[in-house]
C-alpha positions as CSV (number, residue, x, y, z in Angstrom):
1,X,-29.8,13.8,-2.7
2,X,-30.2,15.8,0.6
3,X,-28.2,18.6,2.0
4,X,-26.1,16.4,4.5
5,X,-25.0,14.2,1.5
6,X,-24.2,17.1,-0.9
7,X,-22.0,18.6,2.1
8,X,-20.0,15.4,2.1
9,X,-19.5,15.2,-1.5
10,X,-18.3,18.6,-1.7
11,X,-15.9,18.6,1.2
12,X,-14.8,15.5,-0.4
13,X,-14.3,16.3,-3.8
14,X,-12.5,20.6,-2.0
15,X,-9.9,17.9,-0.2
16,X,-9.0,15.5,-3.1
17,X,-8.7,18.6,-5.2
18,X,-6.6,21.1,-2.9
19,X,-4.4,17.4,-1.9
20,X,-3.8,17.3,-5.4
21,X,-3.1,20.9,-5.5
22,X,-1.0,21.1,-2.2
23,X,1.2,18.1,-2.3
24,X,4.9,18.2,-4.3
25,X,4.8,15.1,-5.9
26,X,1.6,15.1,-7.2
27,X,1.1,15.5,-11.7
28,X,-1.2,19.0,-11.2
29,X,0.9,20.5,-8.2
30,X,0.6,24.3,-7.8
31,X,1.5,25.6,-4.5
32,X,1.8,23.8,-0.8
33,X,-0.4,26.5,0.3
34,X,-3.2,24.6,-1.1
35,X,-2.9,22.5,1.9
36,X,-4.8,25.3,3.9
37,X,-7.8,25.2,2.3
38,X,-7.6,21.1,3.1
39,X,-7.4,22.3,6.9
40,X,-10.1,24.8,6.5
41,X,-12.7,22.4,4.6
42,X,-11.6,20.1,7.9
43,X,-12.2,22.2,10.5
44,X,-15.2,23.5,8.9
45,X,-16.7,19.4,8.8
46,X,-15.6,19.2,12.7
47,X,-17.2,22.4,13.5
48,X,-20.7,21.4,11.4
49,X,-20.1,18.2,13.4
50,X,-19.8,19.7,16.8
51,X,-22.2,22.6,16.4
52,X,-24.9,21.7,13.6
53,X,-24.3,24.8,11.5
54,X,-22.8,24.4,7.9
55,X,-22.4,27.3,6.0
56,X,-22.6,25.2,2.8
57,X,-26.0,23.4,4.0
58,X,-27.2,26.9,4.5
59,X,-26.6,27.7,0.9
60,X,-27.5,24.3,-0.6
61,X,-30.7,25.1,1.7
62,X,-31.0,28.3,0.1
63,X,-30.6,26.8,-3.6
64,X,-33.5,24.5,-2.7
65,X,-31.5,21.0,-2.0
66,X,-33.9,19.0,0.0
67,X,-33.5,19.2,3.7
68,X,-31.6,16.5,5.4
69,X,-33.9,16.7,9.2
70,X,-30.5,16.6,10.9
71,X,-29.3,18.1,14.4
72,X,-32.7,18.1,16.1
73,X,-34.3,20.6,13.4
């Protein structure tokens, strides 16, 4: 897999985790404040989107994840 897809499975898998984690009814419920970090992992894939800079591709990058040849690199 490339960096763009590891970015989306990540951000996916941050959400459905701090959702689980954030939300009352749910069976693993910790804290609401969970919901945060499902804002921040947001933002951070509408900023990537707007701007073409990921912190996370940087360090997938970094780890030696195949580039993804995105954003006019």
């Amino acid at each position: 897999m490339n960096s763009e897809r590891w970015v989306r499975v990540v951000a996916g898998l941050f959400i459905l985790l701090s959702l689980a984690l954030g939300i009352p009814g749910s069976p693993i419920f910790v804290s609401e404040w969970f919901l945060a970090f499902t804002a921040f992992v947001g933002f951070n894939l509408l900023q990537s989107g707007l701007s073409c800079f990921c912190p996370l591709e940087k360090m997938l990058l970094k780890l030696g994840v195949r580039d993804a040849r995105v954003c006019g690199r």
